[in-house]
C-alpha positions, 0 to 999 in steps of 0.5 A, spaced: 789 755 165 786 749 170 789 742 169 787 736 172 793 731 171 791 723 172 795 717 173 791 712 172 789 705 176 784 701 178 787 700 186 790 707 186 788 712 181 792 719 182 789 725 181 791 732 181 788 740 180 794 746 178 792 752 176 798 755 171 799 762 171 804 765 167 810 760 168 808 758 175 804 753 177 800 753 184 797 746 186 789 747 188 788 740 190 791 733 190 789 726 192 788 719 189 782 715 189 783 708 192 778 701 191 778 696 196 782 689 192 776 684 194 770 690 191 768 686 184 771 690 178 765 693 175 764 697 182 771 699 182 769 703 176 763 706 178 767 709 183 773 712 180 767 715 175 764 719 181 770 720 184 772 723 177 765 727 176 765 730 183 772 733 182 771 735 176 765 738 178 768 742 184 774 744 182 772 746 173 778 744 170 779 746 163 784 740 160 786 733 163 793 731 162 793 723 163 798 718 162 799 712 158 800 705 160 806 702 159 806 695 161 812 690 159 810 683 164 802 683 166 798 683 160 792 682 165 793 689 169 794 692 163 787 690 161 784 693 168 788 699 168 786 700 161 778 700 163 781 705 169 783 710 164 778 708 160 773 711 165 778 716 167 778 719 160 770 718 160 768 722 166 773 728 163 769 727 155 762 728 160 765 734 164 767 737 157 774 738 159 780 738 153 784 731 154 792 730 153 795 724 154 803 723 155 808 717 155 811 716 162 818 718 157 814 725 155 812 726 163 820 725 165 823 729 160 818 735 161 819 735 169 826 732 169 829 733 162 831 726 161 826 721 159 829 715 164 829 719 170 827 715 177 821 716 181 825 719 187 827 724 181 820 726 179 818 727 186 823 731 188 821 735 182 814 735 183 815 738 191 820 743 188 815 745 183 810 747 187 814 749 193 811 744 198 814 742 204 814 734 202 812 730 197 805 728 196 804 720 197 802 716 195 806 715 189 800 715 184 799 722 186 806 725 185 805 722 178 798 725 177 801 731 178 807 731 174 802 729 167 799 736 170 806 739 170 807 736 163 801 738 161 802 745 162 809 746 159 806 743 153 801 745 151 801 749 144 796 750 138 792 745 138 789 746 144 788 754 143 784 752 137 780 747 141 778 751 147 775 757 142 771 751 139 769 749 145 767 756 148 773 755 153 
């Protein structure tokens, strides 16, 4: 199974393309897309979109794993995240791929074993993982990749039954 794991931004969106085989997971590609701070807020949103659309378009993954937003203090940044994510799950419905969404908790406890894991101990998880020599930064890329590991030990019934609806 190929998944695309997405962790959502407006500045800096996280992106990931792993291949699961078996129990193991083999990193195909990863980065992150980033909009300059000044560009006005619906340019940054086309952006992401093409960006997303070409990635999709390269790489053909069959699921996206993206992450919920948790905010507590910022009511506008969770507002423009929100349309980040939105345009995100927009570009995988329009690339016809199955869409997972996992809480910051469910993606620690998947990598770490405990939902209140640090970042350090998730990307420490992410390098060993996937056996790299270092840990992918930015951070946003490391949390990209980790809603795809998420997604990989997670995935049940309910997505067999929709990828043989969608011909998958």
């Amino acid at each position: 199974m190929r998944i695309l794991g997405i962790d959502p931004g407006y500045g800096i969106m996280g992106w990931a393309v792993l291949d699961k085989v078996g129990n193991r997971f083999i990193p195909v590609d990863f980065g992150s897309i980033t909009t300059e701070a000044d560009t006005p807020m619906e340019d940054r949103l086309e952006c992401i979109y093409n960006a997303l659309e070409s990635i999709i378009h390269r790489y053909k993954p069959e699921e996206a794993s993206i992450e919920e937003l948790f905010f507590n203090n910022n009511a506008k940044t969770a507002l423009l995240v929100g349309e980040a994510r939105g345009v995100a799950i927009l570009a995988c419905v329009k690339g016809g791929l199955i869409i997972s969404e996992y809480t910051p908790l469910q993606i620690k406890q998947a990598l770490v074993g405990y939902g209140r894991a640090d970042k350090r101990q998730i990307q420490d998880m992410v390098r060993r993982i996937l056996n790299l020599k270092e840990t992918p930064r930015p951070d946003d890329t490391a949390d990209a990749i980790a809603a795809a590991i998420c997604h990989g030990h997670s995935v049940g019934g309910r997505n067999i039954l929709l990828r043989e609806k969608k011909g998958i």
